[in-house]
C-alpha positions as a Markdown table, in Angstrom:
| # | Residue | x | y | z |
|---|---|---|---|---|
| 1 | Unk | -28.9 | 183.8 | 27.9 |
| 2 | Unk | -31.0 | 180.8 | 28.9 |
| 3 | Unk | -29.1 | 178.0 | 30.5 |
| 4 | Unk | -30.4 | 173.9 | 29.5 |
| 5 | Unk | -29.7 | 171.0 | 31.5 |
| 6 | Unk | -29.4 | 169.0 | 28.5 |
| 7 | Unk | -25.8 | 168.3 | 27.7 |
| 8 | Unk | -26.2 | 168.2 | 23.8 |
| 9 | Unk | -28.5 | 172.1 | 24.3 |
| 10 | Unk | -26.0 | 173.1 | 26.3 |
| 11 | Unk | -23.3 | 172.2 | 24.1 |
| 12 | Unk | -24.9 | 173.2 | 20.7 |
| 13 | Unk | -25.3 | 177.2 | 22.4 |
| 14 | Unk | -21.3 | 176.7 | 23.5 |
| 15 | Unk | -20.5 | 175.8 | 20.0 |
| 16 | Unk | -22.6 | 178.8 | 18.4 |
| 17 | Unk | -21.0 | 181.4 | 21.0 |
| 18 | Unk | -17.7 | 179.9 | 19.8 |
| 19 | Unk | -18.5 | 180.1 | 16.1 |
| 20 | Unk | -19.6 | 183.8 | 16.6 |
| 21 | Unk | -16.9 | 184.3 | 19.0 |
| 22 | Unk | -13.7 | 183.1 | 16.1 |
| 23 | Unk | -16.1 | 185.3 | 13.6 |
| 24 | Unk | -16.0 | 188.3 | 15.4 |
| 25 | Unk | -12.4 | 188.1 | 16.5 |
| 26 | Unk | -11.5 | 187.6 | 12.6 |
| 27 | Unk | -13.5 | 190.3 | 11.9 |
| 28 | Unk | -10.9 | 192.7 | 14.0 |
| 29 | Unk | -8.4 | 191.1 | 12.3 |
| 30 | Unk | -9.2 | 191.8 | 9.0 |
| 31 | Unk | -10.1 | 195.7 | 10.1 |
């Protein structure tokens, strides 16, 4: 994974891990 200096490319890539991250984990859940 590439890292940015830039706060807002930074923190757009956190928000997308996190999005994929809940989708996933509801994902289980509903297995």
């Amino acid at each position: 994974m590439v890292l940015f200096d830039d706060g807002k490319l930074s923190g757009y890539i956190c928000d997308e891990q996190r999005r994929m991250f809940v989708q996933e984990a509801t994902n289980d859940k509903n297995k």
